[in-house]
C-alpha positions in Angstrom: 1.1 -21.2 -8.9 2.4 -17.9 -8.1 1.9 -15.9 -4.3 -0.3 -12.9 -4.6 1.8 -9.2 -5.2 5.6 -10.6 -4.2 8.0 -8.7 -3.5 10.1 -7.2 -6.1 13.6 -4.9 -5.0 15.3 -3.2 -8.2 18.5 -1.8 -8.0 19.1 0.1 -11.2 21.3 3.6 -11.2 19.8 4.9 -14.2 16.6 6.7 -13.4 14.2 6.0 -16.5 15.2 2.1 -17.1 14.5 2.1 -13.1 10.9 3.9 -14.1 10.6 1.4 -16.6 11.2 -2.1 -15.0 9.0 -0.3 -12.2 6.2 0.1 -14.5 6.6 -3.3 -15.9 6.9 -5.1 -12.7 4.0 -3.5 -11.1 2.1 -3.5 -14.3 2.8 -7.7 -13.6 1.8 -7.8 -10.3 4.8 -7.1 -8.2 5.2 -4.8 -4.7 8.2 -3.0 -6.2 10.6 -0.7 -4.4 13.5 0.8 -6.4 16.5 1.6 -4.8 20.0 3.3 -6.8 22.9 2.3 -4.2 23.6 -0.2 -1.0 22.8 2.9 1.6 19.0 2.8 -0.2 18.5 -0.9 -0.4 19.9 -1.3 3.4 17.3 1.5 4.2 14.4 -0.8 2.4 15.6 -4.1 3.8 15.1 -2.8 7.5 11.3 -4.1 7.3 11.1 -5.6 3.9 11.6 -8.9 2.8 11.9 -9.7 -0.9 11.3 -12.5 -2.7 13.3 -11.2 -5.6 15.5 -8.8 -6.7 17.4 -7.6 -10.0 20.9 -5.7 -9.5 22.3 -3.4 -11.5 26.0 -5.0 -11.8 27.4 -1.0 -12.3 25.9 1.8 -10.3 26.6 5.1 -10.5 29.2 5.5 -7.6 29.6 1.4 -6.5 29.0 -1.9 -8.0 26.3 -3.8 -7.4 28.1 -7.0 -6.5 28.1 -5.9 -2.7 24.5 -5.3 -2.6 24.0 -8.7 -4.3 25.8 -10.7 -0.9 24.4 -8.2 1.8 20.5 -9.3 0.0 21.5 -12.8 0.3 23.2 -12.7 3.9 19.6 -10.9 5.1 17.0 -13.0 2.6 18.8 -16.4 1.8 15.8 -17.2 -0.4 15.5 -13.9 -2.4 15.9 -14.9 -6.1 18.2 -12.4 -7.5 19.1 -11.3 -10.9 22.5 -9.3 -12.0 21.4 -7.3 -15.2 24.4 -5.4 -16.9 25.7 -3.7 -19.9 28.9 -5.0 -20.1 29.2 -9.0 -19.3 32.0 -10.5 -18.7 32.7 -14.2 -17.4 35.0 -12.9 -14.4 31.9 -10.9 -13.3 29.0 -13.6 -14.1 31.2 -15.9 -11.4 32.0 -13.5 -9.3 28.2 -12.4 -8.9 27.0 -15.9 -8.9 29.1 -16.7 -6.1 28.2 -14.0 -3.9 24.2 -15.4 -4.6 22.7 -13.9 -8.1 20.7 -16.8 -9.2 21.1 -15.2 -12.9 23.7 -13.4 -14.8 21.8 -11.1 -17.5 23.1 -9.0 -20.4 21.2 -5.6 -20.9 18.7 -5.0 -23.0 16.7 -7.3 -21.3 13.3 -8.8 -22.7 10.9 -8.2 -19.9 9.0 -11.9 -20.3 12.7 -13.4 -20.0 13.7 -11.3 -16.9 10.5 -12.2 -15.2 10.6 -16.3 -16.6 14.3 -16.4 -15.1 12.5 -14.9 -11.6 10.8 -17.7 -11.3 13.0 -20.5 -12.9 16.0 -22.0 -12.3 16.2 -22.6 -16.1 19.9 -21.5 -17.5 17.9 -21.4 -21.6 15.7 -20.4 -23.4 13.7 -22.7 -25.5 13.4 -21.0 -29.1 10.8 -21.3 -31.3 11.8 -24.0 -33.6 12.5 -26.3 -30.6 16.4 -25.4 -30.6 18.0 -24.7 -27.2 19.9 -22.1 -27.0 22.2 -22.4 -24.1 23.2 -18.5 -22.2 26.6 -19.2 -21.8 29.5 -17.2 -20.1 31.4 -17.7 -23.1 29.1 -15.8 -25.3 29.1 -13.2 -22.4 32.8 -13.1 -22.8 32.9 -12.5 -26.5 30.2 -9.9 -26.6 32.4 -7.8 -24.5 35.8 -8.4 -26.0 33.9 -7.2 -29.2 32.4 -4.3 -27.5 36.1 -3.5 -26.3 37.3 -3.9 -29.6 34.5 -1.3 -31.3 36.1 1.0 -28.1 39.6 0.6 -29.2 38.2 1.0 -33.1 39.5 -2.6 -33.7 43.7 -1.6 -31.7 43.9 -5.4 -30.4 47.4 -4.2 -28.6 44.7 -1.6 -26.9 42.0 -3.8 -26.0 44.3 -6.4 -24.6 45.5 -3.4 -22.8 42.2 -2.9 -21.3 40.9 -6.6 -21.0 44.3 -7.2 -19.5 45.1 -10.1 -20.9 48.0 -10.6 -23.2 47.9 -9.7 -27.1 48.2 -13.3 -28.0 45.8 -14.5 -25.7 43.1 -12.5 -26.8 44.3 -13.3 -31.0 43.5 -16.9 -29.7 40.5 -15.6 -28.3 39.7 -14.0 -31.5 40.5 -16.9 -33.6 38.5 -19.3 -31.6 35.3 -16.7 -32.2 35.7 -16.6 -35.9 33.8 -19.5 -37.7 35.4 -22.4 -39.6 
């Protein structure tokens, strides 16, 4: 089912998480080479293929959306995976349209991040049978609640900062809040 040792790129600014997917990927079965900015992964790509690739949306000096397009411009088929800690749905489409084949919100359960490698599935299946569907809007109210911990609950503020209008994000709010 699955080619011998394939060829794993992470992208990851953050030097134990990179250590750690590392570990895990190679522990797995993966040829992994890490890289922490475009100049790095441009300096692997010169004779390397890869077959997939997970992205660190925010690196330390330059986003990882640019790296995302210049992978899929050199490897059309690399499978490649946008991890972050700070979703939001403006992101999730603007890294699917430049070619990440999955949108991920860190911390990330390793059996997940490698499942979604290899699958084009956009759920998981939980255990009592219920699908749970990953959806951008959940994305976008995780972060609007991280924004709003930020701002220690200002909404004026965190509209401020989302830049969208109070009102809009009251609605926002509202819509969030069950019946």
């Amino acid at each position: 089912m699955r080619e011998g040792n394939p060829k794993l790129l992470v992208v990851e600014d953050d030097p134990r998480f990179r250590a750690t997917l590392e570990l895990e990927f190679t522990e797995r079965g993966y040829d992994v080479l890490t890289a922490s900015s475009l100049s790095e992964v441009k300096s692997h790509a010169t004779d390397v293929s890869f077959r997939f690739a997970t992205v660190d949306l925010r690196l330390e000096a330059e986003m990882g959306l640019p790296i995302v397009e210049f992978l899929k411009r050199r490897t059309p088929d690399c499978r490649i995976i946008v991890l972050t800690g700070y979703g939001s749905i403006a992101t999730a489409v603007e890294a699917v349209k430049r070619g990440a084949a999955q949108y991920l919100t860190k911390p990330v359960q390793m059996d997940q991040l490698e499942r979604l490698l290899w699958t084009d599935a956009s759920f998981e299946q939980e255990g009592d049978g219920e699908i749970e569907i990953d959806s951008l809007a959940r994305r976008e109210r995780e972060y609007i609640e991280w924004v709003l911990v930020q701002t220690q609950g200002n909404i004026t503020e965190a509209a401020r900062r989302l830049g969208i209008h109070r009102q809009s994000l009251q609605r926002k709010l509202r819509k969030f809040t069950p019946k």
